[in-house]
N, C-alpha and C positions, 0 to 999 in steps of 0.2 A: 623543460617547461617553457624557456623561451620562445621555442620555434615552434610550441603548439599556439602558444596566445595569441602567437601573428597571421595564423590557419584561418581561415572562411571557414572552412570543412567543420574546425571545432566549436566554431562558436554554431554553428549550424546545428552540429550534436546539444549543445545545450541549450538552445532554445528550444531542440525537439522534446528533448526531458524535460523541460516545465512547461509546454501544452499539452503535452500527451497525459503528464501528471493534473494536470487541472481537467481534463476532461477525464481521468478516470477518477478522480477524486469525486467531482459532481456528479459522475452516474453511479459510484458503486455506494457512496452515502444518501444520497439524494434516494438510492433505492430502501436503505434503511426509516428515512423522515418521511415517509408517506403518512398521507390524513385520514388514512381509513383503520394502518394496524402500524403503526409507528414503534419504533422500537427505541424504549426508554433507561436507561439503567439497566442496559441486556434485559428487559424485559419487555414481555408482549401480550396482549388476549388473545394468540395464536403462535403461539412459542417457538414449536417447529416447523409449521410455515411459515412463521418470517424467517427463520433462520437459513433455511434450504432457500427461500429468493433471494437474501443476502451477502449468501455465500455463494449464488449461482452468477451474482451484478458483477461480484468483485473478481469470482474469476474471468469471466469472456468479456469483462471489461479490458482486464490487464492482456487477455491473447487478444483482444483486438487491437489492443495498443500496438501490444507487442509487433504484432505481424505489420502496425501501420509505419513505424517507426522504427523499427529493428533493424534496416538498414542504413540509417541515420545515425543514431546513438546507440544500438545495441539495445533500447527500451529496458534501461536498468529501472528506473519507476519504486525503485526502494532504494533507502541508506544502507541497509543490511545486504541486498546484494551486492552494489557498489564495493562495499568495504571486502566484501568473500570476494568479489574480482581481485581489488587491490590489493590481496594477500595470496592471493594466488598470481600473484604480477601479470594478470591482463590488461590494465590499466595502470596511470601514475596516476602521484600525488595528487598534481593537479586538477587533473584530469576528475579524479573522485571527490575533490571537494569541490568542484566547479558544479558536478553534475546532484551531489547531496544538498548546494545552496540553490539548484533551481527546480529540486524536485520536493525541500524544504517552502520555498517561493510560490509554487502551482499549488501545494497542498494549502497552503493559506490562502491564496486568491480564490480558489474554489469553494472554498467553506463557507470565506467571506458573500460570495454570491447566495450561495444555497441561504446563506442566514437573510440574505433580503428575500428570497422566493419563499420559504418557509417561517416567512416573522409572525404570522397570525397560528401559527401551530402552540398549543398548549404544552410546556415542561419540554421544551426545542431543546435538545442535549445538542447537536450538531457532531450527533455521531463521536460523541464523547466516550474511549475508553473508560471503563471503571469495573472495580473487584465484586465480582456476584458476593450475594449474602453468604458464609460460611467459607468464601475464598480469602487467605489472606495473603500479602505480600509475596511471602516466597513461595506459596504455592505458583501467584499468577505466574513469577518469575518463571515455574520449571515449565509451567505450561507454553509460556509465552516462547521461551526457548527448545524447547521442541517445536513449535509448530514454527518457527524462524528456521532452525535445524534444516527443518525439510524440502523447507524452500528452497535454501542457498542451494542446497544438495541438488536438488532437479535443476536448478540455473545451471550452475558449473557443470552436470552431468550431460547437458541435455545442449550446451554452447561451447562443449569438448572438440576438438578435432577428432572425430572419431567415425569407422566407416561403418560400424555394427547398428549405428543407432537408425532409424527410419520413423518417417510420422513427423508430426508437426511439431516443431521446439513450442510456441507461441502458445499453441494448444497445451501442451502436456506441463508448462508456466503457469498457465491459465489453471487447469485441475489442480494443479499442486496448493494455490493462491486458495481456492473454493475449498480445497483438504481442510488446510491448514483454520478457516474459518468456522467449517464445520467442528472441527474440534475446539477451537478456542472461545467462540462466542458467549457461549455459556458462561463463564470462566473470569474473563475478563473483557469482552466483545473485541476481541483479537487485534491487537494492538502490534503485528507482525512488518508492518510498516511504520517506520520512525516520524517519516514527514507525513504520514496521516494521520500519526495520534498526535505530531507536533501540530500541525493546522486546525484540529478542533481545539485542543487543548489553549490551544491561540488563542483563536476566534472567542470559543467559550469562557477564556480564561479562567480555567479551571485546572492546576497543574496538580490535582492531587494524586498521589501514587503514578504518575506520570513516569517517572523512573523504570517502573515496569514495563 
């Protein structure tokens, strides 16, 4: 732990994880709070097109990240994968709470922005997770974890040492990210990143069922 906090290189890693997290925080939510079909309490007057644009922001949001910073920090850009690195010992302790409080830190400061660009917007959720109608608790839970599930799974599968695989990691990060939305939104508006339902939840101060 010592000889990483004395690195350039690491602190370099972590400041790329909380820009690269604030710039995908403000474009993949910022794609949900538009002023024409805003998406409110998982809800929309165009249901499945906002859905299919919200899931398409947040994926090639996170593969552009990915591909812009991947050589920096690895563009982990979630808690959840973080921790599936850290359990699969690609990373230390440090290392995973350093990069969970600056991707905790980008998901707030981006929120915090988007709430000044978008303060004239009517019932401004700011991309607030919450349980659809007839969804409760541990349903969101099971859904919530499958669609986390799948992630980690293509991170780890797809950032293996491995000579079989071909194609773009960043890209196939990015689909996974837009899967997992598509299935979740409904649901619970896909709350598969921890520091992006912590950031609205923030901002919003709204921790209800946040758990989830």
């Amino acid at each position: 732990m010592a000889s990483e906090f004395r690195k350039k290189i690491f602190w370099r890693a972590v400041v790329a994880e909380f820009l690269a997290m604030s710039l995908f925080i403000f474009i993949s939510i910022g794609s949900a709070l538009g002023f024409n079909f805003p998406v409110v309490a998982n809800k929309t007057s165009t249901r499945s097109q906002d859905n299919v644009k919200v899931s398409l922001a947040f994926g090639l949001s996170i593969a552009t990240m990915a591909q812009s910073v991947g050589h920096i920090s690895g563009a982990h850009l979630n808690p959840a994968v973080t921790l599936g690195l850290l359990l699969s010992c690609q990373i230390s302790i440090f290392k995973a709470l350093m990069y969970i409080l600056a991707q905790c830190l980008g998901a707030v400061v981006a929120t915090a922005i988007l709430s000044g660009v978008t303060s004239s917007l009517p019932e401004n959720s700011l991309g607030l997770n919450a349980l659809s109608e007839g969804i409760n608790a541990g349903q969101g839970l099971g859904i919530e974890i499958i669609a986390t599930f799948q992630l980690v799974l293509c991170v780890l599968a797809t950032t293996d040492r491995r000579n079989d695989v071909s194609g773009s990691a960043p890209l196939a990060i990015g689909l996974s990210v837009a899967l997992g939305h598509l299935l979740a939104i409904d649901y619970t508006g896909c709350g598969i990143n921890p520091a992006r339902s912590f950031g609205s939840a923030l901002i919003a101060n709204n921790f209800e069922n946040h758990w989830v």
